[in-house]
SEKOL-144925 format. One record per residue (C-alpha): residue number from 1; x, y, z. Coordinates in steps of 0.05 Angstrom, whole numbers, always signed. Example, Ala and Ser with C-alpha at 12.3 -4.5 7.8 and 13.67 -1.06 7.14 Angstrom:
<nodes>
NODE_resi_X_Y_Z
NODE_1_+246_-90_+156
NODE_2_+273_-21_+143
</nodes>
This chain:
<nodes>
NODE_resi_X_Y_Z
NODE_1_+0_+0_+0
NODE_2_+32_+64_-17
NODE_3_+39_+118_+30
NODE_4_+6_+183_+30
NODE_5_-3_+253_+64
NODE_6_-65_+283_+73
NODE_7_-70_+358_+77
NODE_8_-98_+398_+134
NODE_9_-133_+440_+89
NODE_10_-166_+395_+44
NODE_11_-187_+359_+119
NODE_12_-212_+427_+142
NODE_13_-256_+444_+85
NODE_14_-283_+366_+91
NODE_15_-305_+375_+152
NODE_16_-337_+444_+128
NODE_17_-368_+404_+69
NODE_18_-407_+360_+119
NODE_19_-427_+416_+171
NODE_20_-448_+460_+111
NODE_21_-483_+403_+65
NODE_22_-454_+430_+6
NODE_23_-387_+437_-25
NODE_24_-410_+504_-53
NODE_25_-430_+529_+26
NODE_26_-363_+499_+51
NODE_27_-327_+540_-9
NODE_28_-352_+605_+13
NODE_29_-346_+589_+85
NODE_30_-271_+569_+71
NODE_31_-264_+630_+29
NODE_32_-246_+580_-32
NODE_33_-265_+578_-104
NODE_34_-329_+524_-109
NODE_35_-284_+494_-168
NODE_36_-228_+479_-123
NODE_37_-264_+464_-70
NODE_38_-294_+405_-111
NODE_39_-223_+394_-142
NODE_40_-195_+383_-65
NODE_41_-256_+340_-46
NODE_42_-241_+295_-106
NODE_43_-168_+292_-92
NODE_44_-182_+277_-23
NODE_45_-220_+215_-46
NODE_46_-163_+193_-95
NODE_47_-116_+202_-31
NODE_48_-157_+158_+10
NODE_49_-174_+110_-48
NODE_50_-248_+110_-20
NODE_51_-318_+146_-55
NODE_52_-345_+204_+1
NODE_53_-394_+233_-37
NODE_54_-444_+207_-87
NODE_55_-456_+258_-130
NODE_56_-516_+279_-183
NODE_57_-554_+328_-211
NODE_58_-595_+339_-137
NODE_59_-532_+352_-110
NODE_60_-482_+315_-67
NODE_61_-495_+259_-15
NODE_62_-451_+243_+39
NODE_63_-432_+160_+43
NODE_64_-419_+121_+105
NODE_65_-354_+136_+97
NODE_66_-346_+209_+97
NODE_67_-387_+201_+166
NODE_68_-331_+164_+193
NODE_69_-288_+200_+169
NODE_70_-310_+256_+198
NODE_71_-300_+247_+270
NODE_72_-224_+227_+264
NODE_73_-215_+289_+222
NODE_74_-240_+330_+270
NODE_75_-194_+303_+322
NODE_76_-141_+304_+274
NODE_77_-154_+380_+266
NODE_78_-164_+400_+351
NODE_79_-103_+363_+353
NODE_80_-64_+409_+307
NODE_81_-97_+474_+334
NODE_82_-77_+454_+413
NODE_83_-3_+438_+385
NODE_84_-10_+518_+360
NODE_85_-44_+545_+420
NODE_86_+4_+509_+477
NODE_87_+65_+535_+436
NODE_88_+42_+604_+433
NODE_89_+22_+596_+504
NODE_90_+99_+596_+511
NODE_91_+120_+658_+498
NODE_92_+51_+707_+507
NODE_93_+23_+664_+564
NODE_94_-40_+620_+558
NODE_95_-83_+635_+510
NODE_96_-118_+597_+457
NODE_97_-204_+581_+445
NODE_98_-246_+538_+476
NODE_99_-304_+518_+441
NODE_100_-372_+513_+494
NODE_101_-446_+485_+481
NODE_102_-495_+506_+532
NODE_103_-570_+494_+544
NODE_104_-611_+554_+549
NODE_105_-610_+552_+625
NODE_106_-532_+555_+646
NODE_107_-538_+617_+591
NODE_108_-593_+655_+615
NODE_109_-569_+641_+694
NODE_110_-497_+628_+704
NODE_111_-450_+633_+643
NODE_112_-456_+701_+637
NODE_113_-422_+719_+708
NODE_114_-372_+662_+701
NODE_115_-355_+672_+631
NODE_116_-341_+756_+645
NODE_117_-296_+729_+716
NODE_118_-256_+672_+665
NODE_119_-247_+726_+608
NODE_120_-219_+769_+661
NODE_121_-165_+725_+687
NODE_122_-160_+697_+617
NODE_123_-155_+759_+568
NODE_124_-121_+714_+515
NODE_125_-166_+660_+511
NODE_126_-228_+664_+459
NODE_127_-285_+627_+481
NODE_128_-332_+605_+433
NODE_129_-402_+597_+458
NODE_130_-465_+565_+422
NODE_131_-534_+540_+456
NODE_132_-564_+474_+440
NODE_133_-606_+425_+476
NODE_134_-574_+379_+525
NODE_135_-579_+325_+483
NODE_136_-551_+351_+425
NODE_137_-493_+383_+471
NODE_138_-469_+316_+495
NODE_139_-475_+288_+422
NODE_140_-430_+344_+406
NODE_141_-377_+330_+467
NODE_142_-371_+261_+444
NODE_143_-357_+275_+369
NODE_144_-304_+328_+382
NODE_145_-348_+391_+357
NODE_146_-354_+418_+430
NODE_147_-293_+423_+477
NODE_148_-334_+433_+537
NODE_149_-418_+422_+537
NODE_150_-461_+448_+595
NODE_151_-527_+402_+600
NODE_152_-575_+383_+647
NODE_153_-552_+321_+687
NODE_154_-573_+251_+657
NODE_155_-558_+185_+625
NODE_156_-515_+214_+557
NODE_157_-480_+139_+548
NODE_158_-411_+121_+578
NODE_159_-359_+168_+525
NODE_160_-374_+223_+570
NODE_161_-333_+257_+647
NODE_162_-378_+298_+676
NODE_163_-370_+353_+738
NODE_164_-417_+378_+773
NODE_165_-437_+459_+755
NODE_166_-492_+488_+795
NODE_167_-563_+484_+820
NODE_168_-621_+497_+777
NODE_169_-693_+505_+805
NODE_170_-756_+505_+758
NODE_171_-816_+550_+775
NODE_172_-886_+567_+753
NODE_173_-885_+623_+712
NODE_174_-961_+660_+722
NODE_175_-1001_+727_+688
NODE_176_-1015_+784_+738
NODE_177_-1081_+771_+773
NODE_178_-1078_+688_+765
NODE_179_-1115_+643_+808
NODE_180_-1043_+614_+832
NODE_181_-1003_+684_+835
NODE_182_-1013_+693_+911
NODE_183_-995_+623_+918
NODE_184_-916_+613_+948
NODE_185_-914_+536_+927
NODE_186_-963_+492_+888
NODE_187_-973_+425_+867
NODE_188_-952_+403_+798
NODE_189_-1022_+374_+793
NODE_190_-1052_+434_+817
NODE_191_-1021_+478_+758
NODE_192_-1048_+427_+701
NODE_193_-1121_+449_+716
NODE_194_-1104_+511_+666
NODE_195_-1068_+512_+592
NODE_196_-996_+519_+585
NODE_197_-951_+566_+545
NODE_198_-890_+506_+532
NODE_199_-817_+504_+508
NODE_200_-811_+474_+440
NODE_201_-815_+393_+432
NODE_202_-736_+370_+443
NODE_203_-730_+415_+510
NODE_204_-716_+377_+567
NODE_205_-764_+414_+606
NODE_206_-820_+402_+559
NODE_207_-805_+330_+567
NODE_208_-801_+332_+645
NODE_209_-872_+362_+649
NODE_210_-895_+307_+594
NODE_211_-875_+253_+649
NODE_212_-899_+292_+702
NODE_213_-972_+298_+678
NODE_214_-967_+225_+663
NODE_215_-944_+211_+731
NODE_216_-1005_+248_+749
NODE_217_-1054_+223_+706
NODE_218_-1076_+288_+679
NODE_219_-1076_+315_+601
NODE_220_-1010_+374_+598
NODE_221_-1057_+424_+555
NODE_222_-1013_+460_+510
NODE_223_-1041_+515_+478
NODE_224_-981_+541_+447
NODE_225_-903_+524_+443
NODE_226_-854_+576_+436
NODE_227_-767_+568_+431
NODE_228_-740_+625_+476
NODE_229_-749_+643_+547
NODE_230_-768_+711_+530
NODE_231_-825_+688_+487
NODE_232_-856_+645_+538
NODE_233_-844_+705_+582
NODE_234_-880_+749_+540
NODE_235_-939_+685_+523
NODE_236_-946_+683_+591
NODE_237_-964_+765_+608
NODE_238_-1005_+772_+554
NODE_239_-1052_+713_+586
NODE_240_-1046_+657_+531
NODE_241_-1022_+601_+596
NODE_242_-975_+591_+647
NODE_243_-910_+561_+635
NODE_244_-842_+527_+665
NODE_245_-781_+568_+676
NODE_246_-718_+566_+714
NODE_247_-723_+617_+770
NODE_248_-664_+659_+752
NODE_249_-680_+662_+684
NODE_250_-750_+680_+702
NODE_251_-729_+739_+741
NODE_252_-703_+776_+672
NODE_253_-782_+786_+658
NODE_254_-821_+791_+725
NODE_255_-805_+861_+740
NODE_256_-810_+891_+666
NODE_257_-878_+845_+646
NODE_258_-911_+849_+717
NODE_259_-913_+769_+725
NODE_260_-901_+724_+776
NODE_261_-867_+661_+798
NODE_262_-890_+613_+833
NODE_263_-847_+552_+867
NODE_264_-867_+485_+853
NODE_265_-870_+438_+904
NODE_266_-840_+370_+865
NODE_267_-775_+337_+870
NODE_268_-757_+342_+794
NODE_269_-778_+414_+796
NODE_270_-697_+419_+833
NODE_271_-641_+397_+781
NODE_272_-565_+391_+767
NODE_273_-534_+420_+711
NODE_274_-470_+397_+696
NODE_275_-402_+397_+649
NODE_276_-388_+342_+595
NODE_277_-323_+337_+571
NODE_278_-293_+271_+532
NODE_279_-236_+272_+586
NODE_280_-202_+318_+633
NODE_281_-138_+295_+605
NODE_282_-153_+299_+535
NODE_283_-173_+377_+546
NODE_284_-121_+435_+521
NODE_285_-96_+473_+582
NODE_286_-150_+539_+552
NODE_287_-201_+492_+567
NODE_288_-177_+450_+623
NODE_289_-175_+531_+655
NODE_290_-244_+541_+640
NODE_291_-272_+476_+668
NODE_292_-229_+483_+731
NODE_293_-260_+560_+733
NODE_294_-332_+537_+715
NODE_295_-324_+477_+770
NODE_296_-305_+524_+821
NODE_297_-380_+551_+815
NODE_298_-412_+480_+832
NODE_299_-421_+501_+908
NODE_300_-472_+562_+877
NODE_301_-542_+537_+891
NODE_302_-611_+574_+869
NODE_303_-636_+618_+933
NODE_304_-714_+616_+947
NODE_305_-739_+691_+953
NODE_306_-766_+712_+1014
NODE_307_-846_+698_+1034
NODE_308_-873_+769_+979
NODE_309_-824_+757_+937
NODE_310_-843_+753_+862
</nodes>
């Protein structure tokens, strides 16, 4: 067999090929010429003496084998950028960029105060910060897209080390004037008697309250789903249902849209987020910092507001 060198940047603008769906996407992504774009994708087959696209007049298709290809090119690639980034670190200091998937909670409640602290002690190091659901943040961990993933804690298969982050605590979110708003704590049950504003269909949160109303034998009426905090916020005022926030993050709209949270007296209602990463070893020393800086916030627990308090 002979022997052969594959090029960084024809793996680079592979991997954009398969994130983008298109060679002509990757191209401008890559800042390439579609025609050699294609001319490096068809070399790159040659090279490997195996077919990664199937291509037509619809368009290309990716085979089984660009999918497996994909994952050791990735790591092929992190590995070449942390060579970069731990000799710079040598002469400027540490530096380098951590790439993060969050859920919409850890955003909304704790990454921005931990993420301004890290930058601060960190000036060099970029971080990199996208939200996704926690499924599709430990998917990412595993496959190399995500350095460091922030999810709610749960069974994500064995690839995975995860460290505990902080405490999250789910309220009911209420209108002005609602039959529960002068409540302090309620039953889950209690709340299904009226229609709910709800997250969109792969939240976890829409799932928990799914199980929950099964638990309870009672229908979870949703009247309408919506796929940001502040629309649910907003849903919520303007009478359409009550809904299910984190209380931290539901504190950005009580003040400003004159609702009200109420705590919910269930067990599930009180949950861990956490960090994913592949392995502590296997992380570059930018984000082997920020883990050790995020973990050092897994004492901070969510506060109940005084008896009054909206």
């Amino acid at each position: 067999m002979r022997c052969m060198k594959l090029d960084p940047v024809s793996l680079r603008l592979f991997v954009a090929v398969m994130e983008e769906g298109s060679i002509a996407a990757a191209a401008n992504r890559e800042h390439i010429a579609p025609a050699a774009a294609s001319k490096r994708m068809s070399e790159l087959e040659s090279a490997l003496a195996t077919r990664l696209f199937e291509r037509s007049n619809r368009g290309t298709r990716s085979t089984p084998a660009a999918h497996a290809l994909l994952g050791l090119a990735r790591n092929v690639l992190n590995g070449l950028d942390d060579i970069a980034e731990q000799m710079a670190g040598f002469g400027t200091g540490l530096r380098g960029h951590v790439r993060v998937f969050a859920n919409i909670s850890a955003i909304t409640q704790f990454l921005p105060d931990d993420l301004r602290s890290f930058m601060a002690a960190a000036p060099m190091v970029q971080v990199h910060l996208q939200e996704r659901i926690s499924t599709a943040i430990a998917r990412a961990v595993a496959d190399s897209t995500a350095d460091i993933g922030i999810l709610n804690a749960g069974d994500y298969g064995d690839s995975l080390t995860f460290l505990p982050y902080c405490a999250d605590e789910l309220v009911l979110l209420v209108p002005r004037g609602h039959a529960l708003a002068r409540r302090r704590r309620v039953r889950f049950r209690e709340a299904l008697a009226y229609e709910f504003v709800g997250a969109h269909p792969g939240s976890a949160v829409n799932a928990m309250l799914h199980r929950a109303a099964n638990e309870a034998g009672l229908p979870l009426r949703l009247r309408i789903q919506v796929s940001a905090y502040d629309a649910m916020a907003v849903m919520v005022a303007a009478g359409l249902g009550v809904g299910v926030l984190p209380r931290l993050s539901a504190r950005l709209y009580v003040s400003s849209l004159g609702i009200r949270t109420v705590s919910l007296d269930e067990p599930w209602a009180h949950r861990q987020l956490v960090l994913a990463v592949r392995s502590i070893e296997a992380l570059s020393p930018a984000a082997r910092m920020l883990a050790d800086h995020l973990g050092d916030a897994s004492r901070r627990g969510v506060e109940e507001p005084p008896d009054g308090a909206p």
